[in-house]
C-alpha positions in Angstrom: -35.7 11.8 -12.1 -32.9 9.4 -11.6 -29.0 9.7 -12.2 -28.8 8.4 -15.3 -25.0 9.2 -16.8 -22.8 6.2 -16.2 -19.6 7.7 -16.7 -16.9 7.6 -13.5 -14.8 10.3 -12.9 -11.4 10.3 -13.8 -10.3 11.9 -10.8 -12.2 11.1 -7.2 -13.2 13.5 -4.8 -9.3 12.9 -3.2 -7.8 13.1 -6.4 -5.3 16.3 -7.2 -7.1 19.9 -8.0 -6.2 22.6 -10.0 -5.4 25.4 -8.4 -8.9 27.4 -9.2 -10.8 24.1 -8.0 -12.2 25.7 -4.9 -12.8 29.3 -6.3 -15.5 29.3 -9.4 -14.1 32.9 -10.0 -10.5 31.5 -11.1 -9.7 29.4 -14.1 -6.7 26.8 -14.1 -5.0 29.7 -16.3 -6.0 32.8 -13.6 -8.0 33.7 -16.8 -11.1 35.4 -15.3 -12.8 34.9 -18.4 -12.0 31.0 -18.4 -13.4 31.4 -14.2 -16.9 32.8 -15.8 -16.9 29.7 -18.3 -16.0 27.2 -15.4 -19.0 28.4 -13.1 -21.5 28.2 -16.1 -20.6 25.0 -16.7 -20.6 24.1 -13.2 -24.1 25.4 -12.4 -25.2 23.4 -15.9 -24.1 20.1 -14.6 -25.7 20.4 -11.3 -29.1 20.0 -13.2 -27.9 16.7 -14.7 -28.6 17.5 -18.8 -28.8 14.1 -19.5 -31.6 13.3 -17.0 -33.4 16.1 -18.4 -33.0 15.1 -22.0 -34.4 11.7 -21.2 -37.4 13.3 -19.4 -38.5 15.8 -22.5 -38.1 12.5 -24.7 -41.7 11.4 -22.8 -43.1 15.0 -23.0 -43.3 15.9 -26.5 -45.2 12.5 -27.6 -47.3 12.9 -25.1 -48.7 16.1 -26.1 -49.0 14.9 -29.5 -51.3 12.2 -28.5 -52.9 14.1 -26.3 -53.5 17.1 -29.4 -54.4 14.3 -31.6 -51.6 15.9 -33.9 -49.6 18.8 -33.7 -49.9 20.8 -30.5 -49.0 24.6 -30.6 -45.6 25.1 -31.1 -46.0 27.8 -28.7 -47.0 25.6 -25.7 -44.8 22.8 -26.8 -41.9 25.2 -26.1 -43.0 26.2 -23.1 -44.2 22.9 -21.7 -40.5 21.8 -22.4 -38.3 24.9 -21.1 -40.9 24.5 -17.8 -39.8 20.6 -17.6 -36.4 22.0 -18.1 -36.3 24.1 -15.3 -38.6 22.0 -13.1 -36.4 19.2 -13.6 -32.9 21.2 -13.2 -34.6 22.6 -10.2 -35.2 18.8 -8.5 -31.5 17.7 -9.6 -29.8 20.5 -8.0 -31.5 19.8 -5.1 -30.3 16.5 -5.4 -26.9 17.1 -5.5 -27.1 19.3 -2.4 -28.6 17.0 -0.1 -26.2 13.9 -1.6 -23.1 15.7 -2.1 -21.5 13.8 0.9 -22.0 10.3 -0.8 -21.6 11.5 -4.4 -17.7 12.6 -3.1 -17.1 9.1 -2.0 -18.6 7.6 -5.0 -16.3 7.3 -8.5 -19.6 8.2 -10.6 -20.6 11.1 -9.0 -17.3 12.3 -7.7 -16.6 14.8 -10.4 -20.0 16.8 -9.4 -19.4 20.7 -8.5 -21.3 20.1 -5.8 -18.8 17.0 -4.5 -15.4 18.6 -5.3 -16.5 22.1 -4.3 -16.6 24.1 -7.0 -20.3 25.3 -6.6 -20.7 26.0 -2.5 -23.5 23.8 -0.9 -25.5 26.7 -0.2 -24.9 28.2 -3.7 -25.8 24.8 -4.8 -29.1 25.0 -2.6 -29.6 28.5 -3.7 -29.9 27.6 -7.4 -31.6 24.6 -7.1 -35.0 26.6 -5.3 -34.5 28.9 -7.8 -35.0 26.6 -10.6 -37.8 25.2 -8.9 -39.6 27.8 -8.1 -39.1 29.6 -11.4 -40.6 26.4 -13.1 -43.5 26.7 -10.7 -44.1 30.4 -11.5 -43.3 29.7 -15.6 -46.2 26.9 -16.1 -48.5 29.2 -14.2 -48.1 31.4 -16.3 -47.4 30.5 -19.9 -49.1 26.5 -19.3 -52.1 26.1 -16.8 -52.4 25.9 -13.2 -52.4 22.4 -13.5 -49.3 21.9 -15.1 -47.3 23.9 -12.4 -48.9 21.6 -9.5 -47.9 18.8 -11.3 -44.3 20.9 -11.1 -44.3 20.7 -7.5 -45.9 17.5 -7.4 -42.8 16.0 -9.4 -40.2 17.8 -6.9 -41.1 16.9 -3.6 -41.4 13.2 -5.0 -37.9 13.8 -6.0 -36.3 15.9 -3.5 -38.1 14.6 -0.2 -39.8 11.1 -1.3 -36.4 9.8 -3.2 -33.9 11.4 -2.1 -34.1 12.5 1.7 -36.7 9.6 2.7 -35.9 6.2 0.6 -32.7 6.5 -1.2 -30.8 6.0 1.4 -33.0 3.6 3.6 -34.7 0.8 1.5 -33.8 -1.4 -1.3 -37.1 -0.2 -3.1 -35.9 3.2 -3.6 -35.6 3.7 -7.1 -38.7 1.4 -7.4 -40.6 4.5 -5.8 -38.9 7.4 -6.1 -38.5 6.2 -9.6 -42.7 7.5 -9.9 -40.8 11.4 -10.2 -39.7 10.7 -13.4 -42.8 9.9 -14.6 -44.4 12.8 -14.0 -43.5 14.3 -17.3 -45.8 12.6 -19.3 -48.8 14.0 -16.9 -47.5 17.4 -17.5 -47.5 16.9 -21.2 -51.1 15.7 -20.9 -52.8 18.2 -18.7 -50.8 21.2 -20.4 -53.0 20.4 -23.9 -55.6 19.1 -22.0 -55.9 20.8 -18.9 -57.5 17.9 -17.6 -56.7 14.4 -16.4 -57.7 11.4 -18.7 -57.0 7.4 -18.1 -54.3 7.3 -21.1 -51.3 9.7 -19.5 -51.8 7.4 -16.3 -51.0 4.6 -18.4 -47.9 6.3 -19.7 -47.2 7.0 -16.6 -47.1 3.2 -15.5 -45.0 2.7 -19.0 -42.6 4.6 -17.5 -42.6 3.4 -14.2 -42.0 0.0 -14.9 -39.5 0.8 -17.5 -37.4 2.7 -14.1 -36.5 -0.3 -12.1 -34.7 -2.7 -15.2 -33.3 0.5 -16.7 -31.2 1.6 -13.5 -31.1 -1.8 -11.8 -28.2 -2.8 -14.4 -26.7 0.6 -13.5 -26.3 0.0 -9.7 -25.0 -4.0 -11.1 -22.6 -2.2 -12.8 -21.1 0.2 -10.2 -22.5 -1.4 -6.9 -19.3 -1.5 -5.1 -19.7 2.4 -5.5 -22.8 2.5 -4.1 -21.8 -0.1 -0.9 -19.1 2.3 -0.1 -21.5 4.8 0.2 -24.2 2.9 1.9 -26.9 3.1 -0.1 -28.5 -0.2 -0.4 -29.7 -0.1 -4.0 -31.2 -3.3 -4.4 -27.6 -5.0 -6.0 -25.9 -3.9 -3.1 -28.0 -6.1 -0.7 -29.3 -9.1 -2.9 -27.1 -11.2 -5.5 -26.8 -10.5 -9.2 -29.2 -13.2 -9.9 -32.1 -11.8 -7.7 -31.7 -8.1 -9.3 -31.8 -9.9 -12.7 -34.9 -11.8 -11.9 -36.6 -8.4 -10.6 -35.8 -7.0 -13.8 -37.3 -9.7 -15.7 -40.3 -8.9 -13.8 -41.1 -5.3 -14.1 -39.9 -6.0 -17.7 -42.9 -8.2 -18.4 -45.1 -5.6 -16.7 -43.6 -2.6 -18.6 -44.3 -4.8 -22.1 -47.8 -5.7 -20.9 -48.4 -2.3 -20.0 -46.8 -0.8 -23.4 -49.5 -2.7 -25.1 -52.6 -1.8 -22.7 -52.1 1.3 -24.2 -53.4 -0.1 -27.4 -56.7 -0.3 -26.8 -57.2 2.7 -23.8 -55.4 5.2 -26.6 -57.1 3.4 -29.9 -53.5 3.5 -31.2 -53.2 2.2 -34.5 -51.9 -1.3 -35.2 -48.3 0.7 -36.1 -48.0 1.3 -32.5 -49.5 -2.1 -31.7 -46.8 -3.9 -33.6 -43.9 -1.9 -33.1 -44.1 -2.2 -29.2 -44.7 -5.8 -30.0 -41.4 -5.7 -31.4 -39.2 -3.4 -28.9 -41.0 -5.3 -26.1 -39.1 -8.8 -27.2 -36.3 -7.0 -27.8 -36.0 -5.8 -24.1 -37.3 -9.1 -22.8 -34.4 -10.8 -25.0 -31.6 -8.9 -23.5 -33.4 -9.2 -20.0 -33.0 -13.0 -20.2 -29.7 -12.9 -21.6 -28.6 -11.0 -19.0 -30.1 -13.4 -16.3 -28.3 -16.2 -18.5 -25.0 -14.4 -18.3 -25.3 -13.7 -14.2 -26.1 -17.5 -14.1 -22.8 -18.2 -16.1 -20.5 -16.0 -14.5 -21.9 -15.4 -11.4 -18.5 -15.0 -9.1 -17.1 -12.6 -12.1 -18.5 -9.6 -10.4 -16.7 -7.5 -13.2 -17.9 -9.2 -16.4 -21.4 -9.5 -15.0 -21.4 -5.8 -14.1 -19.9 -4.6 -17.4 -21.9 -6.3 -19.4 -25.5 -5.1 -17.6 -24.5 -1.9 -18.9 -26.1 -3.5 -22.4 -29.0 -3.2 -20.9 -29.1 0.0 -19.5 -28.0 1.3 -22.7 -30.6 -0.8 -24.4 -33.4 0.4 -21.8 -32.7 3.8 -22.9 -33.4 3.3 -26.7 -36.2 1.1 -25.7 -37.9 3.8 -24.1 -36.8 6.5 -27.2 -38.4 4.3 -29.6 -41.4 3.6 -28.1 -42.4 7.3 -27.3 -41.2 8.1 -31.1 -43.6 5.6 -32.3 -46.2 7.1 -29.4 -45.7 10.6 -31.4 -46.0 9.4 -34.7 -49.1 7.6 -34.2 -51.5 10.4 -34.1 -50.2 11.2 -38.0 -51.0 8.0 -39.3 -53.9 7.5 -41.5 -55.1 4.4 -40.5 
């Protein structure tokens, strides 16, 4: 469950407000109705949509593999609005507990949390709420297992990432990054309701993948984070020790994206087609290492172009759980 939209505010945190900035009940028109519209959308982007987009991407293959074919619709649908609100829940939370150092940072400036227009402890308030209600929803509607896994995922996010390592240790989205993978155990044990070797080696597809998808995130904007002191790992070691650690885990995530070949008796589909995103990863891992070496002292057109990569990561990971879903239909 890491911050995964790369777009910088137009306007930081000391940049000029509308008048209704401070007051969620007032639009920039004194239209109430345009007020109403502005705290909706403010409470939406507290749970980061993006982040949780990228997180149901690994939950819905999952539980097809898991089914061995179509799951209930049913339970998919709730699996996925319980993933929904467990992960709003954990991102909300998030921006509580960082709103000081998202209002000094350019990407995360434009937060309601950092400019004020949800309160910190309405921002607190809705984030328990979320998490809770996710808790109380896979109880219910999943298994009991499901909504540990819930709180499981939660505390990693909101206690192990972001109160205890993002803000102390180079490693911290190496570690923390392990929230995000929770998803694809929830997927599991909610058709399942049981543990099995494969989701575990989903898991470690996914945590491996973490680390060279947002390293080339913090390259890109790690003046932001040094000016908030967080010492993501390109704040404190040079571009071309981040890209060698992203070579690394990239060769690990690959490895690991064909392990599940023979634990899952995927077909030689899946076999071949992570064959193929794999290079394709590793090839714009190295060329990224190649253009650090290059341009090393250009801090800007090193950083601009490691957002390929993140970009890349992203679709990586899409395709690979696509192919992961569509396995279980093959005939072969």
């Amino acid at each position: 469950m890491t911050s995964l939209d790369p777009r910088a505010s137009s306007a930081g945190p000391s940049g000029p407000r509308s008048s209704g900035e401070g007051d969620p009940n007032v639009g920039s028109s004194g239209d109430p109705a345009g007020g109403v519209r502005r705290t909706v959308v403010g409470y939406i982007a507290l749970t980061k949509p993006r982040i949780i987009e990228l997180l149901l991407i690994t939950t819905i293959p999952t539980m097809f593999l898991a089914a061995d074919g179509m799951p209930g619709l049913g339970l998919v649908a709730a699996t996925l609005v319980g993933g929904a609100l467990s992960a709003g829940g954990a991102n909300a939370l998030n921006c509580y507990l960082d709103r000081d150092i998202d209002a000094v940072m350019a990407r995360t400036g434009h937060r309601p949390s950092a400019t004020g227009q949800v309160s910190p402890r309405s921002t607190l308030v809705f984030g328990l709420a979320l998490s809770a209600a996710s808790v109380a929803w896979f109880a219910l509607l999943v298994n009991t297992l499901a909504a540990v896994l819930s709180v499981t995922a939660i505390v990693m996010y909101v206690v192990g990432y972001t109160m205890l390592l993002k803000r102390r240790t180079p490693q911290n989205i190496v570690w923390g990054g392990a929230a995000g993978c929770m998803p694809v155990l929830i997927g599991w044990v909610a058709v399942t309701d049981a543990f099995a070797f494969t989701p575990f080696v989903l898991f470690a597809i996914v945590f491996f993948w973490t680390p060279p998808h947002y390293w080339p995130l913090s390259l890109r904007f790690r003046d932001d984070y040094a000016s908030a002191g967080i010492p993501m790992l390109p704040v404190v070691a040079t571009p071309a020790k981040v890209a060698g650690q992203i070579i690394r885990y990239s060769w690990a995530m690959v490895a690991i994206s064909l392990l599940l070949s023979p634990v899952a008796h995927m077909s030689p589909a899946y076999t071949l087609i992570a064959i193929a995103l794999g290079a394709g990863f590793l090839v714009e891992a190295y060329a990224l290492r190649s253009r650090v070496r290059r341009s090393e002292s250009d801090s800007d057109g090193t950083t601009v172009q490691a957002m390929r990569l993140f970009h890349g990561s992203i679709t990586y990971l899409s395709l690979l759980f696509l192919a992961v879903a569509i396995d279980p239909f093959l005939p072969f």
